[in-house]
MMTF fields as JSON, N, C-alpha, C and O atoms, coordinates in Angstrom:
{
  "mmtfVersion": "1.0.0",
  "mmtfProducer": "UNKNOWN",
  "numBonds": 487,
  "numAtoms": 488,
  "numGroups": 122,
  "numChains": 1,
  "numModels": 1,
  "chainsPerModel": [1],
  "groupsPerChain": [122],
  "chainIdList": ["A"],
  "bondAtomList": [4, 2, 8, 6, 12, 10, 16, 14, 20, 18, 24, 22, 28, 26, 32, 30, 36, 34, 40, 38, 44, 42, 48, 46, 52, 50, 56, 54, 60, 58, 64, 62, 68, 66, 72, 70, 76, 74, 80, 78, 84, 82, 88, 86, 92, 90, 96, 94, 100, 98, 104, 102, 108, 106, 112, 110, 116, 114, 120, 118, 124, 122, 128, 126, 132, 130, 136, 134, 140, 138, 144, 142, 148, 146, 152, 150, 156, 154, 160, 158, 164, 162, 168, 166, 172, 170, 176, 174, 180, 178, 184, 182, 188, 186, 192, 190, 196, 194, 200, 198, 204, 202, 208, 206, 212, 210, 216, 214, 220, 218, 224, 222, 228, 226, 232, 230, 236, 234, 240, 238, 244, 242, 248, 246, 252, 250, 256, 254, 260, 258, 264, 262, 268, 266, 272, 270, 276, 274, 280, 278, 284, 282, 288, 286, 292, 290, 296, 294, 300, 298, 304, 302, 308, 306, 312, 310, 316, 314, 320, 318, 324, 322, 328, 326, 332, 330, 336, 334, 340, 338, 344, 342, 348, 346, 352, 350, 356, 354, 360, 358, 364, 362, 368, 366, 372, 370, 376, 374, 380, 378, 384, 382, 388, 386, 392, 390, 396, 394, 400, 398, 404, 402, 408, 406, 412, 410, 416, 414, 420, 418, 424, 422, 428, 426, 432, 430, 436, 434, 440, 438, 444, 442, 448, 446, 452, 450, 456, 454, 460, 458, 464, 462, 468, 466, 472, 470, 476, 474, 480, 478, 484, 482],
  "bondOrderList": [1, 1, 1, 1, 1, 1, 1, 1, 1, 1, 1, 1, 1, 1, 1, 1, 1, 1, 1, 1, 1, 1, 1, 1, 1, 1, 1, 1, 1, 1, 1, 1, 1, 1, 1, 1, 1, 1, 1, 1, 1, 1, 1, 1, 1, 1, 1, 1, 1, 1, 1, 1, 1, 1, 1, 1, 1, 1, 1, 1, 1, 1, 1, 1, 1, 1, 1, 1, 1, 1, 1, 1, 1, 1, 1, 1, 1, 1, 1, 1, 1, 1, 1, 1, 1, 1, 1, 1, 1, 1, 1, 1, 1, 1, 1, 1, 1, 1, 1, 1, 1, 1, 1, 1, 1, 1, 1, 1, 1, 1, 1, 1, 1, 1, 1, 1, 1, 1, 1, 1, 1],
  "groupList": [{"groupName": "UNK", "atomNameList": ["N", "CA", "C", "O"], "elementList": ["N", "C", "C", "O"], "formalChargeList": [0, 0, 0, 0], "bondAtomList": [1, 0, 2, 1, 3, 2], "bondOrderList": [1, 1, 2], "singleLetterCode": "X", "chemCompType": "L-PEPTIDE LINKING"}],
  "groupTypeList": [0, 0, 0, 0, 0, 0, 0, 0, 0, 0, 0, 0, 0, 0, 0, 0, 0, 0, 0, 0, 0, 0, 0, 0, 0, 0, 0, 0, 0, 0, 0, 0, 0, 0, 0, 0, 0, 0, 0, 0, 0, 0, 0, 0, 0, 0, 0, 0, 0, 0, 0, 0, 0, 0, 0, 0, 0, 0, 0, 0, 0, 0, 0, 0, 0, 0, 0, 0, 0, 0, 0, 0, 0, 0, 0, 0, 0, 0, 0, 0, 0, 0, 0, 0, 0, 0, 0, 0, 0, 0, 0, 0, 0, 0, 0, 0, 0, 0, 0, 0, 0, 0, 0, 0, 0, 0, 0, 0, 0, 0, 0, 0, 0, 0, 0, 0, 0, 0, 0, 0, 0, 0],
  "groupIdList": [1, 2, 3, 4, 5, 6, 7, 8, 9, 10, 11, 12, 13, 14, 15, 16, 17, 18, 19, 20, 21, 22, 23, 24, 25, 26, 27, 28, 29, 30, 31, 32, 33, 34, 35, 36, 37, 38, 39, 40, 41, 42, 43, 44, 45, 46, 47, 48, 49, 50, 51, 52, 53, 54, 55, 56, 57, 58, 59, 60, 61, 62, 63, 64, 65, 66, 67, 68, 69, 70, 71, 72, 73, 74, 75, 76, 77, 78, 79, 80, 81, 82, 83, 84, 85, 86, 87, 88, 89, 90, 91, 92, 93, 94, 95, 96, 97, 98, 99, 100, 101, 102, 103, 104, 105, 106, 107, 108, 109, 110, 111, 112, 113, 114, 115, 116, 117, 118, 119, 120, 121, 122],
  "secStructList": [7, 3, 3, 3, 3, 3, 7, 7, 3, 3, 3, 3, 6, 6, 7, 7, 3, 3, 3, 3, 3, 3, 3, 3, 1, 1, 7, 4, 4, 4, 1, 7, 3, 3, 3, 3, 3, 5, 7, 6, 6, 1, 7, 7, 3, 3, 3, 3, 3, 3, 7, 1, 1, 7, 7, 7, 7, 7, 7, 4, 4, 4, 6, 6, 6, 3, 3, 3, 3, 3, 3, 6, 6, 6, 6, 3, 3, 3, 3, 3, 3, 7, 1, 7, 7, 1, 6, 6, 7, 1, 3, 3, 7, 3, 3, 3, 3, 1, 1, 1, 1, 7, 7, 1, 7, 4, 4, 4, 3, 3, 3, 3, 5, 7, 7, 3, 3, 3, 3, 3, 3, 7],
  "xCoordList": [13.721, 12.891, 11.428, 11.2, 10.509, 8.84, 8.824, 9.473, 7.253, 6.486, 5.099, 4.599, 4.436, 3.269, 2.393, 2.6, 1.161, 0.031, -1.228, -1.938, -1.275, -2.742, -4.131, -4.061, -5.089, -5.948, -7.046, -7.732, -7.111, -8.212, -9.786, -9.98, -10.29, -11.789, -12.716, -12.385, -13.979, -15.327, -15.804, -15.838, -16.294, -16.643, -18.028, -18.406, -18.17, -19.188, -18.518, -17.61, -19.522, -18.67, -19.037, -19.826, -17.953, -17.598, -17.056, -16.791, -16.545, -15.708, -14.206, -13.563, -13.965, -12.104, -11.549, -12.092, -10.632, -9.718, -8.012, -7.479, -7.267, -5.474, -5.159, -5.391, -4.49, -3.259, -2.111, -1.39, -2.03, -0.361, 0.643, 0.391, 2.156, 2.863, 4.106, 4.851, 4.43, 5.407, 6.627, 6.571, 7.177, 8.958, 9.541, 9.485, 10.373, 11.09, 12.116, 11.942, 13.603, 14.878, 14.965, 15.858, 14.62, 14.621, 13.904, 12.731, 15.155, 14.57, 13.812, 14.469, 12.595, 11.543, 12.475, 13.255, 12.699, 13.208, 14.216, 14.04, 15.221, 15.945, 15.601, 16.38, 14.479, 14.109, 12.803, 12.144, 12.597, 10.937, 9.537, 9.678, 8.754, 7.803, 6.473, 6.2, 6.009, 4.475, 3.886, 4.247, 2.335, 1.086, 0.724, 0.662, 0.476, -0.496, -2.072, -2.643, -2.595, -3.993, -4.344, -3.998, -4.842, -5.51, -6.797, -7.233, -7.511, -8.937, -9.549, -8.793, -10.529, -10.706, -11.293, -12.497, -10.053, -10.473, -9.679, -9.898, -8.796, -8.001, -6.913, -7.027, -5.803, -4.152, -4.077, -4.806, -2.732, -2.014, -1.827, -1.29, -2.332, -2.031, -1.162, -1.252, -0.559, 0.088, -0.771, -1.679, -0.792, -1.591, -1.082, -1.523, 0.154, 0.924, 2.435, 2.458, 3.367, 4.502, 5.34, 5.164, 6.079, 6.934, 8.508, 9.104, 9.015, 10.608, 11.323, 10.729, 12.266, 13.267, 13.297, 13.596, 13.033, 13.133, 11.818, 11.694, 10.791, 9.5, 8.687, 7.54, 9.258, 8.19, 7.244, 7.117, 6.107, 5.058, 4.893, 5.694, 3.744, 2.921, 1.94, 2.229, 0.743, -0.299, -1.001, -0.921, -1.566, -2.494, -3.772, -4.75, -3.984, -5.044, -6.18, -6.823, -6.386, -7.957, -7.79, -8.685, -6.804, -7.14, -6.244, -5.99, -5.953, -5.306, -6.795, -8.02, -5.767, -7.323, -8.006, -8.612, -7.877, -8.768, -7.65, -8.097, -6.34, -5.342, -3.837, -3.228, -3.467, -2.375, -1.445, -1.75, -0.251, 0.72, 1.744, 2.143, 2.134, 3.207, 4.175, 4.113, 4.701, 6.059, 6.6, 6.999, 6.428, 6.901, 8.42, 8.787, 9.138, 10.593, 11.251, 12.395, 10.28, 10.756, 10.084, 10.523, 8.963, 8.1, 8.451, 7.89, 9.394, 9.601, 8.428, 8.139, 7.352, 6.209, 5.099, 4.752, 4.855, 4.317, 2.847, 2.514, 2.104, 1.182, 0.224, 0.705, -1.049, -2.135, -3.292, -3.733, -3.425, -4.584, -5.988, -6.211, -6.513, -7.477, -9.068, -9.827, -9.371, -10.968, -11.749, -11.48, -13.105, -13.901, -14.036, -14.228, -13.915, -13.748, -15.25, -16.423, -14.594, -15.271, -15.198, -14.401, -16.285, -16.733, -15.898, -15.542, -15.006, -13.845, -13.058, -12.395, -12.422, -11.625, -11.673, -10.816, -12.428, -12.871, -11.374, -11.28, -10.113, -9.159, -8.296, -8.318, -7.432, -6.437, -5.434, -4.592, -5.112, -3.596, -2.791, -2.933, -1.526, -0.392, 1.006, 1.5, 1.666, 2.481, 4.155, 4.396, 5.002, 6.265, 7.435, 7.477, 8.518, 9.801, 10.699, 11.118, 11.143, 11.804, 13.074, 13.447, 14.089, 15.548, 16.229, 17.386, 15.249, 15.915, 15.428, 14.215, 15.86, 15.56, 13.85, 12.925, 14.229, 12.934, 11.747, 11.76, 10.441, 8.996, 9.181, 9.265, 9.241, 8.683, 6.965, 6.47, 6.484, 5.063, 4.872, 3.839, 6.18, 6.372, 6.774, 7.769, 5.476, 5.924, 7.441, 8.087, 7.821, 8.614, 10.094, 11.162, 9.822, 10.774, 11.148, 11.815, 10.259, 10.087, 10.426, 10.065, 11.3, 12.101, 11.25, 11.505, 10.352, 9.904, 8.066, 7.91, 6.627, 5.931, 5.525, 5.972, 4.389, 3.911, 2.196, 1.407, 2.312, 0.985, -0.411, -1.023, -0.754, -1.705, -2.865, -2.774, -3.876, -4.985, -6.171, -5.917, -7.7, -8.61, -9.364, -9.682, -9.566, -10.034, -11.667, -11.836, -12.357, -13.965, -14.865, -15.148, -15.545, -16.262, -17.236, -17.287, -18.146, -20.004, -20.524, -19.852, -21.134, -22.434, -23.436, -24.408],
  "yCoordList": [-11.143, -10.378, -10.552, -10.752, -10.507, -11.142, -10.221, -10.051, -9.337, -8.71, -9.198, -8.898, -9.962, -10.152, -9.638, -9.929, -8.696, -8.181, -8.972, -9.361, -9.091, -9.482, -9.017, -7.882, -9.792, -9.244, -8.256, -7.532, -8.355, -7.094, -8.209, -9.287, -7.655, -8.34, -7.279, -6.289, -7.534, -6.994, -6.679, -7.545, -4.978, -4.979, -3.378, -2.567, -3.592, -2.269, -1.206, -1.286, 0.354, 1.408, 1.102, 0.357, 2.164, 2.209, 1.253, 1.415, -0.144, -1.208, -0.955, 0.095, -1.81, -2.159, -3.343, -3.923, -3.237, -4.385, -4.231, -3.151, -5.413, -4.685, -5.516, -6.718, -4.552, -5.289, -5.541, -4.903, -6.505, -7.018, -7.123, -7.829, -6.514, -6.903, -7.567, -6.843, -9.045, -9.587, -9.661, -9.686, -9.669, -9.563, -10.703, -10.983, -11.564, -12.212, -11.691, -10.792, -12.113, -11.736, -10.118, -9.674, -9.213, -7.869, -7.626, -7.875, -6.848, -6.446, -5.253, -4.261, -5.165, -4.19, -3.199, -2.583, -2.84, -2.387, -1.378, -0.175, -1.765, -1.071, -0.101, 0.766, -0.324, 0.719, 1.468, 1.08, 2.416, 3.056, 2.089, 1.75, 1.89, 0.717, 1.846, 2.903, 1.468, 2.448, 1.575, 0.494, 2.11, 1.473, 2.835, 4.056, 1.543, 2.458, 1.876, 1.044, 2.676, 2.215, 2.503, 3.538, 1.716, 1.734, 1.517, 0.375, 2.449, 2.333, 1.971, 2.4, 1.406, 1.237, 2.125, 2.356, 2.808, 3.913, 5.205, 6.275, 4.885, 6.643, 6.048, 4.922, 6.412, 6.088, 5.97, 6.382, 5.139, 4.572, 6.13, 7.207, 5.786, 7.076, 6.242, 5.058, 7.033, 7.019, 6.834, 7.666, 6.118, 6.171, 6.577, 7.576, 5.915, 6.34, 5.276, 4.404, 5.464, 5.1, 5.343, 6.254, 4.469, 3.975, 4.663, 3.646, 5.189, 5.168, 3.952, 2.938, 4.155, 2.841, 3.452, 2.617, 4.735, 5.181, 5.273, 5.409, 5.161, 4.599, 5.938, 6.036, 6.954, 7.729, 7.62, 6.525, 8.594, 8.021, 9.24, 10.172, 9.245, 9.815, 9.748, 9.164, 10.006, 9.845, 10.568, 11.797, 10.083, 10.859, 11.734, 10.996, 12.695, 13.895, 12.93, 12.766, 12.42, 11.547, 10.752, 10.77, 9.936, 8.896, 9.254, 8.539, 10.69, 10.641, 10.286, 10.398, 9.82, 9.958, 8.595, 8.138, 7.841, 6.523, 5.516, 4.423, 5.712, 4.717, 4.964, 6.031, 3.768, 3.685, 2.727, 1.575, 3.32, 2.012, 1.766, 2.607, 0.525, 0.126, -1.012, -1.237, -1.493, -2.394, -3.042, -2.5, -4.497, -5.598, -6.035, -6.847, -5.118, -5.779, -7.178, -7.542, -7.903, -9.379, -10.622, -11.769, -10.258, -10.41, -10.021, -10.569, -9.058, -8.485, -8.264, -9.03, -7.21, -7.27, -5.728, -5.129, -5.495, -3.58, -4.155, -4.883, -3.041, -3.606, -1.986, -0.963, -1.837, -0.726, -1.666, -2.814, -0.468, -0.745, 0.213, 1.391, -0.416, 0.713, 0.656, -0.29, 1.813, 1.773, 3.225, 4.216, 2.564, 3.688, 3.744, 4.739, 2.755, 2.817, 3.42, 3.543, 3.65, 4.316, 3.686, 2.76, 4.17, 3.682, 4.228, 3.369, 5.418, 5.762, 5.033, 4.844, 4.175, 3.535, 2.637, 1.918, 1.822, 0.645, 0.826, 1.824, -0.285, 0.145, -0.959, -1.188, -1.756, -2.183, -2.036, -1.463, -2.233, -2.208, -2.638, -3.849, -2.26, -2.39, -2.163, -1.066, -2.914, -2.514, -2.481, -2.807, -1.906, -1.425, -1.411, -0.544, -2.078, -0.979, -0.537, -0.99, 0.737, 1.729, 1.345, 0.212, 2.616, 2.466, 3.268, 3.618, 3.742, 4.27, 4.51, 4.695, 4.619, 4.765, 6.236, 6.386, 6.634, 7.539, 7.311, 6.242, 7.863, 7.797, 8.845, 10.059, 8.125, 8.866, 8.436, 7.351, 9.805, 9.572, 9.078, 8.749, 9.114, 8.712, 7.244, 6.689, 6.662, 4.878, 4.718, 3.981, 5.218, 5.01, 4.937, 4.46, 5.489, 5.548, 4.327, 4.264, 3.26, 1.571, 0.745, 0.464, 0.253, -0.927, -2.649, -3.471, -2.657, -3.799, -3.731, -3.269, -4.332, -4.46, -5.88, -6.886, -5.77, -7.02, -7.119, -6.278, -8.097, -8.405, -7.721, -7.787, -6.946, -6.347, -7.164, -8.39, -6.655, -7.326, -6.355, -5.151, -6.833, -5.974, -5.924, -6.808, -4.273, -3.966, -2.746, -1.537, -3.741, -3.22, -2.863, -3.767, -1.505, -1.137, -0.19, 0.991, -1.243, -0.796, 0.036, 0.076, 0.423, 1.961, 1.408, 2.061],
  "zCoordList": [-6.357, -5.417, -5.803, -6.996, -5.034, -5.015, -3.934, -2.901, -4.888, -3.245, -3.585, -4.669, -2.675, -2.677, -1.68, -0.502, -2.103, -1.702, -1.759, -2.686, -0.353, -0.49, 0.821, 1.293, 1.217, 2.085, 1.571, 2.293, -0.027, -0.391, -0.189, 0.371, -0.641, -0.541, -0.909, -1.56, -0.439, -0.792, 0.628, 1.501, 0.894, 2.181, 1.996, 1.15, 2.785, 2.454, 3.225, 4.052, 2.52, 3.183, 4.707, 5.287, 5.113, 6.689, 7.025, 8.216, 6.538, 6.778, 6.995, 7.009, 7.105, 7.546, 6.053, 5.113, 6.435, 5.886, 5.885, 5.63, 6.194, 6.524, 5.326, 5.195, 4.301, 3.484, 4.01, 4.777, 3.531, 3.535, 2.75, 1.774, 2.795, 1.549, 2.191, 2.851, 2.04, 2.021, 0.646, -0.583, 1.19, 0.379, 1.117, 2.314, -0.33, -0.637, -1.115, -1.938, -0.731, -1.871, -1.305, -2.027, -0.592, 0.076, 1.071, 1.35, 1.841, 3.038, 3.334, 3.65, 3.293, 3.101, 4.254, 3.527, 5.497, 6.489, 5.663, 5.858, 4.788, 4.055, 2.837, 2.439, 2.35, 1.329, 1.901, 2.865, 1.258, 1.391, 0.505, -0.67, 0.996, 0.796, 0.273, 0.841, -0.54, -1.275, -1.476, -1.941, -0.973, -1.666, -2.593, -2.451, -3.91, -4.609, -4.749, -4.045, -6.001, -5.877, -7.751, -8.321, -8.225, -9.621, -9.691, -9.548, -9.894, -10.109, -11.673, -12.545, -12.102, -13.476, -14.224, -14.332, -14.939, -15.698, -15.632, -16.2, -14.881, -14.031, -14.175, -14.66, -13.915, -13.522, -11.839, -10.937, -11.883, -11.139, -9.934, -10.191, -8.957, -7.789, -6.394, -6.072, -5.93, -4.645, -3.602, -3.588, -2.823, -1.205, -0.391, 0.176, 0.032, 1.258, 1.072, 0.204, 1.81, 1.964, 3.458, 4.266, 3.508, 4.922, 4.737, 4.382, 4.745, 4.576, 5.435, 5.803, 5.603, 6.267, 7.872, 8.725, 8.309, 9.296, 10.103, 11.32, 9.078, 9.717, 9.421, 9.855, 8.697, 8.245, 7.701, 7.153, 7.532, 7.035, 5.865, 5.929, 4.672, 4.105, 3.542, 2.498, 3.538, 3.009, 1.798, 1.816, 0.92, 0.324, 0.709, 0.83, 0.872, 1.701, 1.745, 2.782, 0.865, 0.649, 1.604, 2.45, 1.791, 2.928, 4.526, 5.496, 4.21, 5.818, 6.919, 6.86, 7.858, 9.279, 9.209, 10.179, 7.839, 7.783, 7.192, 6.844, 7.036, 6.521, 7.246, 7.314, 7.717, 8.653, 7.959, 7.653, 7.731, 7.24, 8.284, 9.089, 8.192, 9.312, 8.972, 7.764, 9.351, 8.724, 10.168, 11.199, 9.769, 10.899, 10.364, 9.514, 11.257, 10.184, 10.673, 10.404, 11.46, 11.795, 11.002, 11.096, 10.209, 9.293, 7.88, 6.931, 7.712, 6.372, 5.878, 4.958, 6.255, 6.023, 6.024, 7.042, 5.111, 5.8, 4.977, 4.042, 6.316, 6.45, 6.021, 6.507, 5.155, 4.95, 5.992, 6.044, 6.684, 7.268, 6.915, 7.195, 6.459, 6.362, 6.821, 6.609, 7.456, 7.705, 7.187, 6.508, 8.119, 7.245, 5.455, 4.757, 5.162, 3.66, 2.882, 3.234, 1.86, 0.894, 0.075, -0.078, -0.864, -2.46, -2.977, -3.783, -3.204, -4.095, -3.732, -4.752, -2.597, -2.418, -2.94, -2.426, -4.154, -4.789, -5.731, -6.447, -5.682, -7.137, -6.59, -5.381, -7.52, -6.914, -6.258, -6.95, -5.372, -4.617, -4.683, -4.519, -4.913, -4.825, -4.198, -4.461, -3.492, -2.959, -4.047, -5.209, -2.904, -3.958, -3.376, -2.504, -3.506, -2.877, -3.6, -4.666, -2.789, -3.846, -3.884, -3.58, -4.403, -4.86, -4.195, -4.431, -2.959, -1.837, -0.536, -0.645, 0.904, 1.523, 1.973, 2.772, 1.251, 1.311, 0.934, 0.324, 0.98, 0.476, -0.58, -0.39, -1.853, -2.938, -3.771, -4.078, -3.9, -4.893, -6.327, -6.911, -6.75, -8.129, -8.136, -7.67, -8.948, -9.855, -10.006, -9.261, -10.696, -11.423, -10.515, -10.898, -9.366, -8.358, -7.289, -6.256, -8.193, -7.553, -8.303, -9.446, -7.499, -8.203, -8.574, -9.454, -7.627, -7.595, -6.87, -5.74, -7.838, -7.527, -7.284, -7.836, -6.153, -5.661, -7.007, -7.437, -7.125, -7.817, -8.233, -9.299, -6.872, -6.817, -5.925, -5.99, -5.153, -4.327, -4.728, -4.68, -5.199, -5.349, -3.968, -3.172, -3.986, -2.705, -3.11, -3.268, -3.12, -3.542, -2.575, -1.79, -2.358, -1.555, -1.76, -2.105, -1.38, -2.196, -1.145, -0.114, -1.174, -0.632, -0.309, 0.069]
}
């Protein structure tokens, strides 16, 4: 199994940018899918997550400016995000879990994609 994240870049605030996480070897559609986010210097936090039924959840900080979604003909879930912010500067990561639900906890993921840096200056 391979999940690869990518699409981060360098953008200024109030910008856009859509991650992507493709899966190999699993079918994203079947488990709950998480982005997280690592900033340099803090721990590993939750963003948001997909369940298999297409639920959603977000972290309070980025509701209203981050949308996740999942192309299950693509094997592919997608963070979209705008309006960005300078706290939003951290790596991303996508995940899938060991079960159909959205859980906030790491440790509740079976498998991470690489990570994509997603930097955004003021």
């Amino acid at each position: 199994v391979q999940l690869q994240a990518f699409g981060g870049g360098s953008v200024q605030a109030g910008g856009s940018l859509r991650l992507s996480c493709a899966a190999t070897g699993r079918t994203l559609s079947r488990y709950g899918t998480g982005w997280f986010r690592q900033a340099p210097g803090k721990e590993r936090e939750f963003v948001t997550g997909i369940s298999t039924g297409g639920g959603t959840n977000y972290q309070d900080s980025v509701k209203g400016r981050f949308t996740i979604s999942r192309d299950n003909a693509k094997n592919t879930v997608y963070l979209q995000m705008d309006s960005l912010k300078p706290e939003d500067t951290a790596i991303y990561y996508c995940a899938s879990g060991r079960t159909k639900f959205i859980t906030t906890r790491g440790r509740d993921y079976d498998y991470w994609g690489q990570g994509t840096q997603v930097t955004v200056s003021s």
